[in-house]
C-alpha positions in Angstrom: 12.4 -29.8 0.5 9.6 -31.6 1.8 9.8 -30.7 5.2 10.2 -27.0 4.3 7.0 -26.7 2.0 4.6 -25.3 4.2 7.1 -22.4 5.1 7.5 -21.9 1.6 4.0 -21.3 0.7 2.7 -17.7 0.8 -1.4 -17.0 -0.2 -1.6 -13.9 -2.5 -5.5 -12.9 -2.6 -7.8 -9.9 -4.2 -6.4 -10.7 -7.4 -8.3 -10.5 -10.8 -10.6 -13.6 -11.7 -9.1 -13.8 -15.2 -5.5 -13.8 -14.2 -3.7 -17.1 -15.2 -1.4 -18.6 -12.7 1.0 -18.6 -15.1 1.0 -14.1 -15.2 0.9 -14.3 -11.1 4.0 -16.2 -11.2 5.5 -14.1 -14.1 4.4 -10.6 -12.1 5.5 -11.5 -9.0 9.1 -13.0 -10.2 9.7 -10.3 -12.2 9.4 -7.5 -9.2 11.2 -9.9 -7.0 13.8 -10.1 -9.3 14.1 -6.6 -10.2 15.1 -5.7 -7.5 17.5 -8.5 -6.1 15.0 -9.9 -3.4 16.7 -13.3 -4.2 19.2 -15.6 -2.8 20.5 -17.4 -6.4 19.7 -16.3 -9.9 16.4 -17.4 -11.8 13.0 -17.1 -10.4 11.9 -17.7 -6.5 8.3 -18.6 -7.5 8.1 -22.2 -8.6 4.5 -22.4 -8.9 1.0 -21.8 -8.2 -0.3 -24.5 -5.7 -3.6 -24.0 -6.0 -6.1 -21.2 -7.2 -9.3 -19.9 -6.9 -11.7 -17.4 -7.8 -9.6 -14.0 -6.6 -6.5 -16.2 -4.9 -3.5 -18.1 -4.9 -1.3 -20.2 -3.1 2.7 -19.5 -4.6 5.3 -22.4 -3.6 8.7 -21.1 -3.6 12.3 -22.5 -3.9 13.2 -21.1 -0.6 12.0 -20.1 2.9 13.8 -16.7 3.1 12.4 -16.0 0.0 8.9 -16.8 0.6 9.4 -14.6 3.7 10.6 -12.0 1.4 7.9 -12.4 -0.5 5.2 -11.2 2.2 7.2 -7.6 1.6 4.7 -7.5 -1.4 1.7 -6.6 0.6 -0.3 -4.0 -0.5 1.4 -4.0 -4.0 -1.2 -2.6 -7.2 -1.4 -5.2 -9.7 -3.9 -4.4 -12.4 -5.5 -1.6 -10.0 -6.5 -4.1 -7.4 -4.3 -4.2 -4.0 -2.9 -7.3 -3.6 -2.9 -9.1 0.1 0.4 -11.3 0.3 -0.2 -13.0 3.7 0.6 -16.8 5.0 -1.2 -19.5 4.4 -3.5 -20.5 7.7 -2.1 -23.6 7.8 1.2 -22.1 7.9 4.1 -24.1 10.2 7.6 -22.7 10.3 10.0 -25.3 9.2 11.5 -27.6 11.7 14.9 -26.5 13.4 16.3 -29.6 11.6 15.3 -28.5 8.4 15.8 -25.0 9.0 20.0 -25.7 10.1 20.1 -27.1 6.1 19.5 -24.6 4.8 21.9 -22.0 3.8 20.7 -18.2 5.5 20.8 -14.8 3.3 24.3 -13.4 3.3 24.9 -10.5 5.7 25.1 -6.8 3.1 22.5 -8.4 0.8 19.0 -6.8 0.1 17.4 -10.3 0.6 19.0 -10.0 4.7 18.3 -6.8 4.9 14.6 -6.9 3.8 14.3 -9.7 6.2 15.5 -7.5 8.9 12.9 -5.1 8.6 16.3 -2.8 7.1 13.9 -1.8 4.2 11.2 -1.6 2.0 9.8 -1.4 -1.1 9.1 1.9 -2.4 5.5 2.5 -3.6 4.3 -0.5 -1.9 1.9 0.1 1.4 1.2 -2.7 3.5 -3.1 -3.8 3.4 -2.7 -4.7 6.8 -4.2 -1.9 9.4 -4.5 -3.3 12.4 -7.0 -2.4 15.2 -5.4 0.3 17.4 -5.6 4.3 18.5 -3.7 5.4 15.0 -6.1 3.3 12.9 -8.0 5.9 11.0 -11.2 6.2 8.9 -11.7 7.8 5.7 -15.1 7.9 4.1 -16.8 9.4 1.3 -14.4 8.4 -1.3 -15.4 8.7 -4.8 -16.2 5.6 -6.1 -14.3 5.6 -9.4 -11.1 6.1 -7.8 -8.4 3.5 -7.7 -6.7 2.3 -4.8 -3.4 3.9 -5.9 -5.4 7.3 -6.4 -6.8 7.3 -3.4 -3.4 6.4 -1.8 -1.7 9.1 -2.8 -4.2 11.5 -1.7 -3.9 10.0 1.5 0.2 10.1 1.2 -0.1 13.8 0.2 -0.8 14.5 4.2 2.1 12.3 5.3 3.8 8.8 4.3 1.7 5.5 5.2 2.3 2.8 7.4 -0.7 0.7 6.0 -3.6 1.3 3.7 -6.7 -0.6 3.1 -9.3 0.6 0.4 -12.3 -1.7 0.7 -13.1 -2.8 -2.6 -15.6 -4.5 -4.6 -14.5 -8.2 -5.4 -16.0 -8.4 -9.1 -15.0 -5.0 -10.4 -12.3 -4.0 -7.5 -15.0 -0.2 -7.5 -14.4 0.8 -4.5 -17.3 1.1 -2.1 -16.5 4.6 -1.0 -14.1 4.1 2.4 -10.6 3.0 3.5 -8.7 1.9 6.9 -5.1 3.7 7.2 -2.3 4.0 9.1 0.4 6.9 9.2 3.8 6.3 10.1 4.5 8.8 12.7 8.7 8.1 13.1 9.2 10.9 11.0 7.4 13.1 13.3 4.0 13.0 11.6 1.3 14.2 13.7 -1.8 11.6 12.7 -4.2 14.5 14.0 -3.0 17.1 11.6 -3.5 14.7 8.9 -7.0 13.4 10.0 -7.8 17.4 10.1 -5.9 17.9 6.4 -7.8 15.2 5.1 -11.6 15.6 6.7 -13.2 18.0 4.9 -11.3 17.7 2.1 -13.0 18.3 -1.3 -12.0 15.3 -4.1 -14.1 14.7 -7.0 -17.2 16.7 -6.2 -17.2 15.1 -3.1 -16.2 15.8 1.0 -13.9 13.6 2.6 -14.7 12.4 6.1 -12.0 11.3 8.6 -11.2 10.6 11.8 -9.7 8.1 14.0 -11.7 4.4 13.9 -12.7 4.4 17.4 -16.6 4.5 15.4 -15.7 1.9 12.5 -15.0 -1.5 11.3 -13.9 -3.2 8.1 -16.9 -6.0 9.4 -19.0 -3.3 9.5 -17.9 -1.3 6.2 -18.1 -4.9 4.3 -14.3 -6.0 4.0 -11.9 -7.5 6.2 -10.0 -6.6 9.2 -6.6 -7.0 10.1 11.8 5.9 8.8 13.2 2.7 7.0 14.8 3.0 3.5 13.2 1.8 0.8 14.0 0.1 -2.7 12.6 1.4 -6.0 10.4 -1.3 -7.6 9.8 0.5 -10.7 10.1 4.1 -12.5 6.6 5.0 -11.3 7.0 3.1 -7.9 3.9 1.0 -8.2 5.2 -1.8 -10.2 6.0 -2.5 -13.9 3.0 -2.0 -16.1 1.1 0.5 -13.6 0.8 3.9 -14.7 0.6 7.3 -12.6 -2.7 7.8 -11.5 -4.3 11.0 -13.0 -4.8 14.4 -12.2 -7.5 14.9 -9.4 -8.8 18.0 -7.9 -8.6 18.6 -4.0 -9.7 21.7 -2.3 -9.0 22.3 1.3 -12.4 23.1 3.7 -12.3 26.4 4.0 -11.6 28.0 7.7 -14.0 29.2 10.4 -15.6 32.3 8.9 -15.2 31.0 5.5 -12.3 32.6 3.1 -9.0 32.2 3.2 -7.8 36.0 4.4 -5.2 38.0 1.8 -2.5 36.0 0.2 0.5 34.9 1.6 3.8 34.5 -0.3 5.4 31.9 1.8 1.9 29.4 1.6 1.4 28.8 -2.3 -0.8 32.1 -2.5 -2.8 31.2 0.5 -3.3 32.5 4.0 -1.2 29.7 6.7 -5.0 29.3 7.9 -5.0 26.9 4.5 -4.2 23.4 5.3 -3.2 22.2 2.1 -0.8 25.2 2.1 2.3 23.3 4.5 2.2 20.5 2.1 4.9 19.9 0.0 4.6 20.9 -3.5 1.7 23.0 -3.2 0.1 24.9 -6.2 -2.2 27.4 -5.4 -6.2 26.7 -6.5 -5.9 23.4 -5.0 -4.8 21.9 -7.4 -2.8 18.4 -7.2 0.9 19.2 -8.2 2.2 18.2 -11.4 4.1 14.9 -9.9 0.8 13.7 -9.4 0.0 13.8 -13.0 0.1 11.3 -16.0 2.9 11.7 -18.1 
């Protein structure tokens, strides 16, 4: 066990001040539980090695597990997005060790996670890495949460990674995120940069474009078709609610207007943007699925 502890250590940061160790541990076992993510029964998370003001350090029982673990990237825990990384001082487990202990069983979730066979649903990794499909989005009302402002973004297309810098005391954010679309479904980034720029959300115009112009130094935070598995009903985690309704109202096009309507676009002209999105109710309106219920 002792030779395998730094490889089962796993730093979970951006989390609330006032959260005991003891509902980290609790939070995370439960989703990693819930969904089988597991190699035996009871909880993977043994304890919290150390904490500080926003962070922990997890032990776990188990290697593959702590690896599994790292899956929870991203994940909204009491409207704050969690970043599940290893440690710095992380060393994988000598070959020796390693051959002692017993691997995930081929057909299980735990072995296929770790294969990068799937995800979890609702959870966006907070890593965006520097690179031509990084992309910008600015002018984000400031009393939206990270899952709001997720969704508008997956509205345009399903996310690869998402970062909404944050403040650390309150988790307001300060008005911008770094994202990444996942383009193996055929996504064109462009078309969703052009969806999203422009964009009207709160009282507010959305800027975006591809970072070639930004970085999260700069912008005050930090820089860094697979199946997925339900984590909860609402897909952000147990105890997270739907974020609310919110108002979005595509630019309108060169020349202004949107022409006569057009039965097949939601009541608009195929000039409308928001009108080849799925689920689309005319007035610009979020759809329903979008709502609290």
């Amino acid at each position: 066990m002792q030779e395998t502890r730094l490889g089962r250590r796993v730093y979970v940061g951006n989390t609330p001040v006032e959260a005991s160790s003891d509902e980290i541990c609790g939070y995370l076992n439960d989703a990693m539980v819930k969904i089988g993510l597991q190699k035996w029964s009871g909880p993977p998370i043994l304890q919290v090695a150390h904490q500080g003001g926003g962070f922990a350090f997890l032990e776990l029982r188990d290697v593959h597990e702590a690896s599994a673990l790292l899956l929870f990237d991203g994940m909204d825990y009491r409207g704050r997005q969690l970043k599940v990384r290893r440690p710095t001082d992380y060393q994988p487990p000598p070959q020796k060790a390693l051959s002692l202990v017993h691997p995930p069983s081929p057909g299980t979730l735990l072995h296929s996670a770790l294969n990068g066979l799937t995800r979890i649903k609702g959870v966006v990794s907070s890593d965006v890495p520097d690179g031509p499909n990084k992309v910008f989005l600015g002018n984000v009302p400031n009393h939206l949460t990270n899952v709001e402002v997720r969704r508008i973004a997956e509205f345009f297309g399903p996310l690869k990674g998402f970062h909404l810098l944050t403040d650390a005391a309150d988790a307001r954010n300060k008005g911008c995120a770094f994202l990444e679309f996942d383009d193996t479904d055929g996504l064109s980034t462009d078309e969703a940069v052009a969806g999203l720029h422009g964009l009207e959300v709160g009282g507010r115009f959305l800027t975006c474009e591809r970072s070639y112009k930004h970085s999260e130094q700069e912008m005050g935070g930090r820089g860094r078709h697979i199946p997925q598995v339900a984590l909860g009903t609402s897909g952000y985690g147990s105890g997270t609610a739907a974020p609310p309704a919110l108002t979005m109202k595509p630019p309108p096009p060169p020349g202004g207007g949107y022409g006569a309507p057009s039965p097949g676009a939601g009541g608009f002209s195929p000039t409308n943007p928001m009108a080849r999105l799925p689920g689309f109710v005319a007035g610009g309106v979020v759809p329903a699925t979008m709502r609290p219920h």
